[in-house]
C-alpha positions in Angstrom: -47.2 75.5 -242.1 -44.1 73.1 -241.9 -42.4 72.4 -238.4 -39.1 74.3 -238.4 -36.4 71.9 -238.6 -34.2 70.9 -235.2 -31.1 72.6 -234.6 -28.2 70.8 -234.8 -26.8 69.8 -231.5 -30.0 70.3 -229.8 -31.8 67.5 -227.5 -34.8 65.7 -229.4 -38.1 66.5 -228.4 -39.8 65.1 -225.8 -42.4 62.6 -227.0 -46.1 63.6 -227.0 -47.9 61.2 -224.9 -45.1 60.1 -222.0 -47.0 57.4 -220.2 -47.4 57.9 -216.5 -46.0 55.7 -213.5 -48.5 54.7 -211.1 -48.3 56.6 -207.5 -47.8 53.3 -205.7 -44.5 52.2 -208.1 -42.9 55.6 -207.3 -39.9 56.2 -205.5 -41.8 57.9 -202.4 -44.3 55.6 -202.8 -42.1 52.9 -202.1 -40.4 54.3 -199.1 -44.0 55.1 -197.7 -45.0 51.7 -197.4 -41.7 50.9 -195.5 -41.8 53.3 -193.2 -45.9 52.7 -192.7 -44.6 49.0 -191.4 -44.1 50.2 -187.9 -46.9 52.4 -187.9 -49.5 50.2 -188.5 -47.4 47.2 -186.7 -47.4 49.0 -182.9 -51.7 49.7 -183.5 -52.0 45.5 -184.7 -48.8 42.9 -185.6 -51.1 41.3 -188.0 -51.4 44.6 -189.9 -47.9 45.1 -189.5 -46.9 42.0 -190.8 -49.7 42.6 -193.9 -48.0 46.1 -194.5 -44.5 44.3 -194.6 -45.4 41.9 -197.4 -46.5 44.4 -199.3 -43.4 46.8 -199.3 -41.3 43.9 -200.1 -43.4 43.4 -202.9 -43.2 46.9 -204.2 -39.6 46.9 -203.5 -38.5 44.3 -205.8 -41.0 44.2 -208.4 -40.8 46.2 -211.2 -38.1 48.7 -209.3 -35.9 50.5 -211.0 -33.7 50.9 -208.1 -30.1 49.7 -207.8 -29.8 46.2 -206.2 -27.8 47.2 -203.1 -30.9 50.0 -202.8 -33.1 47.5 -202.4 -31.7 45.0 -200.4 -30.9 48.2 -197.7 -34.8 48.9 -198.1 -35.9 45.6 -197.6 -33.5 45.1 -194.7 -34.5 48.2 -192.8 -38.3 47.4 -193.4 -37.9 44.2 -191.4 -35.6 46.0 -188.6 -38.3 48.2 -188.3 -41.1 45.8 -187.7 -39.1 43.9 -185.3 -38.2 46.6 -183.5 -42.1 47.2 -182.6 -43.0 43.7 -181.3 -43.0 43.3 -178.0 -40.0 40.5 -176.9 -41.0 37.0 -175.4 -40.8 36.2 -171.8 -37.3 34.7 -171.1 -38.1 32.3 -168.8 -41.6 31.0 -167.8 -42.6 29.9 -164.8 -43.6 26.8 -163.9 -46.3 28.0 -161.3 -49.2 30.6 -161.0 -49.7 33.3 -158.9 -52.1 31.5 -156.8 -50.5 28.2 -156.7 -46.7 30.0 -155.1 -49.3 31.6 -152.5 -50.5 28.5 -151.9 -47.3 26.5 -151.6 -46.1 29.5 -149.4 -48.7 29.1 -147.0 -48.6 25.4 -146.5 -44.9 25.3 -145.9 -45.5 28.1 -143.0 -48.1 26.4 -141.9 -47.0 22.6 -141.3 -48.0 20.6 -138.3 -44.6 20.1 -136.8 -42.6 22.2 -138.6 -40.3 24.7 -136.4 -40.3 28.5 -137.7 -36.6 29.6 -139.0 -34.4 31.7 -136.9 -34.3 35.0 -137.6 -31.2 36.1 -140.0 -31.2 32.4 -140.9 -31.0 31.2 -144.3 -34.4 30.0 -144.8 -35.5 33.6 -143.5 -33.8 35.0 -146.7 -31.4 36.5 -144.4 -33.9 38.7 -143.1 -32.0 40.5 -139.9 -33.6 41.0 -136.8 -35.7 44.7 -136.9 -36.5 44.4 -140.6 -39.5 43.9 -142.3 -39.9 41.2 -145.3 -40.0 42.1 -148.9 -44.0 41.8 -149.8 -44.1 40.7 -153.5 -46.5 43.3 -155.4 -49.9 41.9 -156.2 -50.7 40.7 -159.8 -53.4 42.5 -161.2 -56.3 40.0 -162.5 -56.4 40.3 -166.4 -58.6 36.9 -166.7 -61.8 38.1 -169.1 -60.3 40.8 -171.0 -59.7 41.2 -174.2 -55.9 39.5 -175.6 -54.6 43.2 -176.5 -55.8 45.5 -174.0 -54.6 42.8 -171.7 -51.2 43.1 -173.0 -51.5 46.9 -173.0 -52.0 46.9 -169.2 -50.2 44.2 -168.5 -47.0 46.2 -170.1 -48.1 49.4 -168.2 -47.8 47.9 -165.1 -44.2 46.3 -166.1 -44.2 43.0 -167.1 -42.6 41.4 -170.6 -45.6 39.8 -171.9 -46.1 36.4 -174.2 -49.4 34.6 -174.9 -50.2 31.3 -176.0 -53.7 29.2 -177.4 -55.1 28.0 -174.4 -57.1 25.2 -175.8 -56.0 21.5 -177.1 -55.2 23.4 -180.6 -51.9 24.3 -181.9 -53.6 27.8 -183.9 -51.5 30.5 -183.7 -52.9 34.0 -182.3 -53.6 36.6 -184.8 -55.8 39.3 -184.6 -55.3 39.9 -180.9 -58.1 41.9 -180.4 -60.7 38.5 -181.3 -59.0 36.7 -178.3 -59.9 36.6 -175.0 -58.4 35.7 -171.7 -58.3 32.8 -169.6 -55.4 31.6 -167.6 -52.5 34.1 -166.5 -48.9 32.8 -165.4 -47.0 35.6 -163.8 -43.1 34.8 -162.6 -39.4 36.0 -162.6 -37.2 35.9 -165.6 -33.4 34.8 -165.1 -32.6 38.0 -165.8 -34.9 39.7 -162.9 -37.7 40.4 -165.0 -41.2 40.1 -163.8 -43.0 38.2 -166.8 -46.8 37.2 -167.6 -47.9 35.2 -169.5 -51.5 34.4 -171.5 -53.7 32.0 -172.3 -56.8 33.0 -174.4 -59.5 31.6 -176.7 -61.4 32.8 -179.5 -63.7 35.2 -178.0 -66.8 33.3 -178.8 -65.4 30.5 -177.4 -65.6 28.9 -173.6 -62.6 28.7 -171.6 -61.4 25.5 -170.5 -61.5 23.8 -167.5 -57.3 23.7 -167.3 -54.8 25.7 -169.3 -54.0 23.3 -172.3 -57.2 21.1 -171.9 -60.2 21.1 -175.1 -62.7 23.8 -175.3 -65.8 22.7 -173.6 -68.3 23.4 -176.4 -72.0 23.1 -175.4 -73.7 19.8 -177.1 -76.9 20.0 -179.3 -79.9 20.5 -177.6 -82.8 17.8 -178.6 -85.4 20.3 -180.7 -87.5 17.6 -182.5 -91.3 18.2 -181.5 -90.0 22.0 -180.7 -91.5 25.2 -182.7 -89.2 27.3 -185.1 -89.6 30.1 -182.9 -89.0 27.7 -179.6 -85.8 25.9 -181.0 -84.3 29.7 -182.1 -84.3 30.5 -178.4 -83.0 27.6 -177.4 -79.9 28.1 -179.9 -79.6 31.5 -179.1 -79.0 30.8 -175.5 -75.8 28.0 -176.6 -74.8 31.7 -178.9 -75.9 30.7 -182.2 -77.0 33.6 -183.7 -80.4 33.5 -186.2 -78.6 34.3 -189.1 -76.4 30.8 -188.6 -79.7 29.1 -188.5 -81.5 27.6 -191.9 -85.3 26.3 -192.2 -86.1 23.9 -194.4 -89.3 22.0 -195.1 -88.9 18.0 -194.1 -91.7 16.8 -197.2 -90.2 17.5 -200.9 -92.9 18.6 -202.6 -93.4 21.3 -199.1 -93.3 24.6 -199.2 -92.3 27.7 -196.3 -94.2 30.6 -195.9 -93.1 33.9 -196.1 -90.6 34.6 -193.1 -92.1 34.7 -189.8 -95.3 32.8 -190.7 -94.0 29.4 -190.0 -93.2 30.1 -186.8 -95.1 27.3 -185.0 -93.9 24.6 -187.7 -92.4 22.1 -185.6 -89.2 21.0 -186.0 -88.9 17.2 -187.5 -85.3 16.7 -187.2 -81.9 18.9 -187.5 -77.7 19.3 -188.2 -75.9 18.8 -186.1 -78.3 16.2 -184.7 -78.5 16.1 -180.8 -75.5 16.0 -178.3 -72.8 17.0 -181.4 -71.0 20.3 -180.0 -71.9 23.2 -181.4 -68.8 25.6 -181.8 -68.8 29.2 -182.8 -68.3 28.3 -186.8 -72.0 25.4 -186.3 -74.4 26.1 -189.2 -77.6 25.2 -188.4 -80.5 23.5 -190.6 -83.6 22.5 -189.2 -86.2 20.5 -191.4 -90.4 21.6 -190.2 -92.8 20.4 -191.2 -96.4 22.1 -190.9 -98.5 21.8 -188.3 -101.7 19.9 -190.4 -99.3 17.4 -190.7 -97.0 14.8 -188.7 -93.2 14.2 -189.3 -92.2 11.9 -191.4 -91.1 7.8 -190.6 -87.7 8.6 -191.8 -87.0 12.3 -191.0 -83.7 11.6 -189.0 -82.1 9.4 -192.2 -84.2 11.1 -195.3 -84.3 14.8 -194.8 -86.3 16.4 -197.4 -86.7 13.1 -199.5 -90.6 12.4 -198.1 -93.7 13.6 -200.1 -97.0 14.7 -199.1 -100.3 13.2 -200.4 -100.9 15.3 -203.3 -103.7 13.5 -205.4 -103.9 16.3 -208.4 -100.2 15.8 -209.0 -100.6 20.0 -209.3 -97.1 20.5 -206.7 -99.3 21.9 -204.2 -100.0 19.1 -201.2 -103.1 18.2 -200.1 -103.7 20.0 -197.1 -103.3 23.2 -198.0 -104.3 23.0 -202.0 -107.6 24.8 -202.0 -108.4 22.8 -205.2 -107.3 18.9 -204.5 -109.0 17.5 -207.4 -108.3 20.3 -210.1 -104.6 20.7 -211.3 -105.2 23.3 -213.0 -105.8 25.6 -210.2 -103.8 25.1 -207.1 -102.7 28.0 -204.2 -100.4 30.3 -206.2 -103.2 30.2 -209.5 -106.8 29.7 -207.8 -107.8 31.1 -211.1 -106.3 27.9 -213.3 -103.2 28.4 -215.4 -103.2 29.9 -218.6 -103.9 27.5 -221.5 -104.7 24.9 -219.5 -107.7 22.9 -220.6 -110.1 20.1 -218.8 -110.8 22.1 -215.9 -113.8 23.1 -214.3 -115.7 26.4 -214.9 -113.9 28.7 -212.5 -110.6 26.9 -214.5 -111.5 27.7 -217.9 -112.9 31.6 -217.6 -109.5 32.1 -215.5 -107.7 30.6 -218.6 -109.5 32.7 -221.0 -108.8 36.1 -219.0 -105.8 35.4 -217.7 -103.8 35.7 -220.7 -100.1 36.8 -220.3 -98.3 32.9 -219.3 -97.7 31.8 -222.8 -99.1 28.5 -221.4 -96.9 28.0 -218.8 -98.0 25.1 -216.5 -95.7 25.8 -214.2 -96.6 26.9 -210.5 -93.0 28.9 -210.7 -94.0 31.0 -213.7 
């Protein structure tokens, strides 16, 4: 039956398959992601600054919206997030906590030194009857974590900033992967007591003085040492096993399955011995089995020396339960299939092994 014809004056149909906007390119959608900037931006900055790049980038690409819209958008997303981070110190001190004590007690102290009047000047016109303003004791933040320190450290009143504490110019992100070192407390111009960190990568030592190199722990000598040995040795520097590789120091060598090469002994390794070992080192160790020495060149050649192997089979000598038959080595005792020359046990393997298409392969 024919479609009745339109009215006149009528609006056109709508047409039949209207294609849908995506929920992140909607209007609510975009106004989410603004107003998610300061959410996620008081719980982690780095997040906060993550969730800021992307509503800038739903914002302007492929928006609809008027251009004044957007600019007001974009303006109040980046009033927001700087509305949630937390302000700098205004004026560091030059001098810890522990060092003012210090200085404090010497110059009360001094052999030959007379005490100042009371109500005088150098008193801090203390009157007579009075006691003296006690500072109030910084807490000790040193060892914590970079953002719970902050967290307290704001609790208990201070305007916090925080710094790299080693030799490197990295900036902090990720707060929560940095810990603490060195803490410099004072007293902004503006009356404000003010803290301020110095932190490391948590899996990394402090240093000896704020500013100074991290003192990573050198490479241990483990030539002559056992797999299993040299992995406790590393694990005590804080390597973990998974950063550690085996592999065999003769070319034509082979590892056992995991866990049976423990007491291979280790013929050289990377980083060799005394290089620091820092929380991104990945280890390789070359072993060679026990039936067998290191070889001459193991600290310049790793990997490059061969093992006697007089039936040119792939499998060395000492562990090749056929050394003069190449047709049978440790992975086919029963000879390869096709192969031909052998000896007895070879050829009856051959003719009921079937199945290899004549590989000669010991990887087939």
């Amino acid at each position: 039956m024919p479609s009745p014809a339109p009215v006149p004056g009528s609006p056109p149909p709508p047409p039949a398959d209207t294609p849908r906007v995506p929920w992140w390119r909607t209007g609510w959608a975009r106004v989410g992601f603004v107003l998610a900037v300061p959410v996620l931006g008081v719980l982690n900055a780095f997040l906060g600054f993550l969730m800021l790049v992307l509503a800038l980038v739903l914002l302007w690409w492929g928006n609809v919206w008027r251009k004044r819209w957007k600019a007001t958008a974009t303006v109040a997303a980046v009033i927001l997030f700087g509305a949630i981070l937390p302000p700098a110190p205004q004026d560091r001190t030059s001098e810890t906590v522990a060092e003012a004590d210090e200085k404090a007690r010497n110059a009360g102290g001094a052999g030959g030194s007379s005490a100042p009047a009371p109500g005088s000047a150098a008193e801090g016109g203390r009157k007579p009857g009075t006691k003296r303003k006690v500072a109030p004791k910084v807490p000790d933040y040193r060892g914590m974590r970079l953002d719970e320190a902050r967290r307290k450290a704001q609790a208990d009143g201070f305007t916090v900033g925080d710094h790299n504490a080693s030799d490197q110019d990295d900036a902090i992100w990720m707060r929560s992967n940095w810990t603490v070192c060195f803490q410099r407390a004072g007293t902004s111009s503006s009356s404000t007591r003010t803290i301020d960190f110095g932190a490391v990568p948590t899996d990394a030592p402090c240093p000896e003085r704020d500013g100074e190199a991290i003192p990573w722990p050198p490479m241990p000598d483990l030539v002559g040492a056992t797999w299993k040995a040299a992995q406790k040795k590393l694990v005590t520097l804080g390597v973990l096993p998974d950063r550690t590789y085996a592999d065999t120091a003769y070319v034509n060598d082979q590892l056992p399955d995991e866990g049976k090469y423990d007491k291979w002994q280790v013929c050289t390794h990377d980083p060799a011995r005394k290089e620091p070992v820092t929380d991104t080192t990945w280890m390789t160790l070359w072993l060679s089995a026990p039936d067998n020495d290191c070889p001459a060149g193991a600290g310049r050649d790793n990997g490059s020396a061969e093992l006697p192997d007089r039936d040119d089979d792939g499998d060395p000598d000492y562990h090749d339960p056929f050394p003069g038959d190449r047709n049978r080595n440790s992975t086919f005792p029963d000879g390869l299939s096709g192969s031909s020359g052998g000896s007895g046990g070879s050829s009856s393997g051959s003719s009921g092994g079937g199945g290899w298409g004549g590989c000669r392969s010991r990887w087939c």
